[in-house]
Residue frames relative to the residue before (quaternion, step in Angstrom):
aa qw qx qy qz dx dy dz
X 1.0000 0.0000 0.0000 0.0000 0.00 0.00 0.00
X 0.5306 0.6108 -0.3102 0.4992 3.76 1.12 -0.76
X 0.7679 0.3090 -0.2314 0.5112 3.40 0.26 -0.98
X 0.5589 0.5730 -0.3362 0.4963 3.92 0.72 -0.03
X 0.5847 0.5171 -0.2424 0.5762 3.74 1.14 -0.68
X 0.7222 0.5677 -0.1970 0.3425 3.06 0.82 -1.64
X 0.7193 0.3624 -0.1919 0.5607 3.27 1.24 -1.39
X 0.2551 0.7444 -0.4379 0.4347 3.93 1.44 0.15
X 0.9460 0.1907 0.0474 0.2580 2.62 0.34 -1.86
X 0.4227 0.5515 -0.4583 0.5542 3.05 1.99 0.49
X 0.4806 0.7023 -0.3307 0.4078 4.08 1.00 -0.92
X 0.7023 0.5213 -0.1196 0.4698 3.22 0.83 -1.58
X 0.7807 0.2021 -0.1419 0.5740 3.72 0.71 -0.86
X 0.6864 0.0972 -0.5571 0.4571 3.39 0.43 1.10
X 0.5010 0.4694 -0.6043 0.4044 3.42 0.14 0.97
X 0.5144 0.5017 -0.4170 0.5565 3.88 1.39 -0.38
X 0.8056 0.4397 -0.2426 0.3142 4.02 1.02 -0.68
X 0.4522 0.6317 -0.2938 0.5568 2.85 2.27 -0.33
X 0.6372 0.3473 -0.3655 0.5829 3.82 0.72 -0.81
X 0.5513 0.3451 -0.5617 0.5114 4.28 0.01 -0.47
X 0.7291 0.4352 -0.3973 0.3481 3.62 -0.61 -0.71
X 0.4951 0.5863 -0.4169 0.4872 3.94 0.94 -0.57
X 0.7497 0.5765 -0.1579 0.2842 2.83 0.11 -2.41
X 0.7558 0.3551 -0.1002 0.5409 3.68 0.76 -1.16
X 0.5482 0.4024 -0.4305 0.5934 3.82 1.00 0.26
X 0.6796 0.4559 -0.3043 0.4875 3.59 0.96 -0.35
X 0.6074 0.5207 -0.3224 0.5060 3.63 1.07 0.06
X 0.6206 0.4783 -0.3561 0.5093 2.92 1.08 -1.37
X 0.7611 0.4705 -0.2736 0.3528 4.06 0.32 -0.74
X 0.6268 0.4921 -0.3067 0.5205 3.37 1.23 -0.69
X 0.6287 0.5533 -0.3329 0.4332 4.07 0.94 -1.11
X 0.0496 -0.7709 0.5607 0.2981 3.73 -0.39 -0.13
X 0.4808 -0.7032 0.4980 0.1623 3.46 -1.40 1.18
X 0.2728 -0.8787 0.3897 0.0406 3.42 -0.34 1.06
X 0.1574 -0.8693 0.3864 -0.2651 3.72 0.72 1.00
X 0.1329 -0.6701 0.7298 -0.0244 3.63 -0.88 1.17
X 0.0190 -0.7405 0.6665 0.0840 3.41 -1.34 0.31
X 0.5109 -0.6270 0.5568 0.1894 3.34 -1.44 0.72
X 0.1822 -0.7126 0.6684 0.1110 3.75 -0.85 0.88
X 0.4917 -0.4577 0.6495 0.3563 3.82 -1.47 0.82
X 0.1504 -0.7051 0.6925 0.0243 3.48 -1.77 0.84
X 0.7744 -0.0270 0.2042 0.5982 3.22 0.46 -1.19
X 0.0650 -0.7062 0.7000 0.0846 3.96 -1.22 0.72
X 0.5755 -0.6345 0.4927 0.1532 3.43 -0.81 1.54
X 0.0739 -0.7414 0.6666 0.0198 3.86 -0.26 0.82
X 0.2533 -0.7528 0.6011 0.0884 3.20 -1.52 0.79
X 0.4187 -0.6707 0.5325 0.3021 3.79 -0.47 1.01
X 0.1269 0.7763 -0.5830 0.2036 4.01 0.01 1.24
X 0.4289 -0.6018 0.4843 0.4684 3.77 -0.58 -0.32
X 0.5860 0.3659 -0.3816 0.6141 3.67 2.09 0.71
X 0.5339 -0.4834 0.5913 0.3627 3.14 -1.52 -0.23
X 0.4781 0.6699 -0.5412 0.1725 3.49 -0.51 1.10
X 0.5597 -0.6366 0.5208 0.1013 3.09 -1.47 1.34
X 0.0087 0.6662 -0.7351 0.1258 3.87 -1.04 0.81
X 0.9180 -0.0947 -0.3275 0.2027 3.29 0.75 1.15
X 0.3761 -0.8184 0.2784 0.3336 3.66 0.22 0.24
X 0.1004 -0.8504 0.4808 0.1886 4.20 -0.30 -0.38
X 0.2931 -0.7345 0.5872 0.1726 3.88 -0.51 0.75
X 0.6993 -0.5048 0.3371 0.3775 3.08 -1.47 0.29
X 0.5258 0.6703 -0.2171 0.4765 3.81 1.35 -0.87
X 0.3627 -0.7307 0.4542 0.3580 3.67 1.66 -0.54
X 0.3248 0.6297 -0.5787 0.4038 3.72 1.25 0.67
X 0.0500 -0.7728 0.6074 0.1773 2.97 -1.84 1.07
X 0.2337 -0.7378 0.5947 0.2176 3.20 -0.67 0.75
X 0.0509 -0.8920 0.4490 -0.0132 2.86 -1.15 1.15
X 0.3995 -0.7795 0.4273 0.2242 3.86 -0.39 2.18
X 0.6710 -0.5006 0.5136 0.1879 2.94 -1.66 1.73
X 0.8515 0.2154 0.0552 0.4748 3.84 0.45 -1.03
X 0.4357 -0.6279 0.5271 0.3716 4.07 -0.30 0.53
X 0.0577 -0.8418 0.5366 0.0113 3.54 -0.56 0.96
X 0.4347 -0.7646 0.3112 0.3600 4.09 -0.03 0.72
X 0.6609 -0.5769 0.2093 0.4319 3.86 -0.61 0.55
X 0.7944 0.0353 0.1735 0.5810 2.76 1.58 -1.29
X 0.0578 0.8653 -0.4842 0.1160 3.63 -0.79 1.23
X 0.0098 0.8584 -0.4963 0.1291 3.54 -0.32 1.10
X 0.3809 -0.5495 0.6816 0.2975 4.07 -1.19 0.57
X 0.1969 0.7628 -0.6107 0.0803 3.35 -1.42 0.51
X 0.7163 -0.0242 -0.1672 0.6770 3.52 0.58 1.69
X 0.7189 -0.3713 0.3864 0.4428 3.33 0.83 0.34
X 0.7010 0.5240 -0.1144 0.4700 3.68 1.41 -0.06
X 0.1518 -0.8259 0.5255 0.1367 3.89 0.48 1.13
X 0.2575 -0.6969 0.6658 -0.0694 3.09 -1.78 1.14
X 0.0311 0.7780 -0.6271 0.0211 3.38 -0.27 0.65
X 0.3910 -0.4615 0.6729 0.4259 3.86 -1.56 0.21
């Protein structure tokens, strides 16, 4: 009988955790999440004998600026990386 109660009461609290977990995926879907976003403007080019960028700009006129010169562009292509 102990272990019947026991498993009662485990049954009981995840069906009480199964309906919280509904309930709050339904909020989350019914509320709407409101949210600015940031558009790329401009990518800072460095004059290199590559093409690399040290810095980026958003639409807001933030600059974000890369710890390290990174290249404009960089791809594998046969097993072989290319980079500007």
């Amino acid at each position: 009988m102990t272990f019947k109660k026991s498993k009662n009461k485990t049954t009981l609290l995840m069906n009480d955790i199964r309906k919280c977990t509904w309930l709050l995926n339904l909020v989350f879907f019914i509320i709407p999440v409101s949210a600015s976003s940031q558009v790329l403007f401009d990518i800072g080019i460095e004059k290199d004998p590559k093409l690399n960028t040290d810095r980026i700009i958003l639409s807001d006129s933030t600059t974000i600026r890369l710890p390290q010169h990174k290249p404009l562009f960089s791809f594998y292509l046969n097993e072989k990386y290319y980079n500007s």
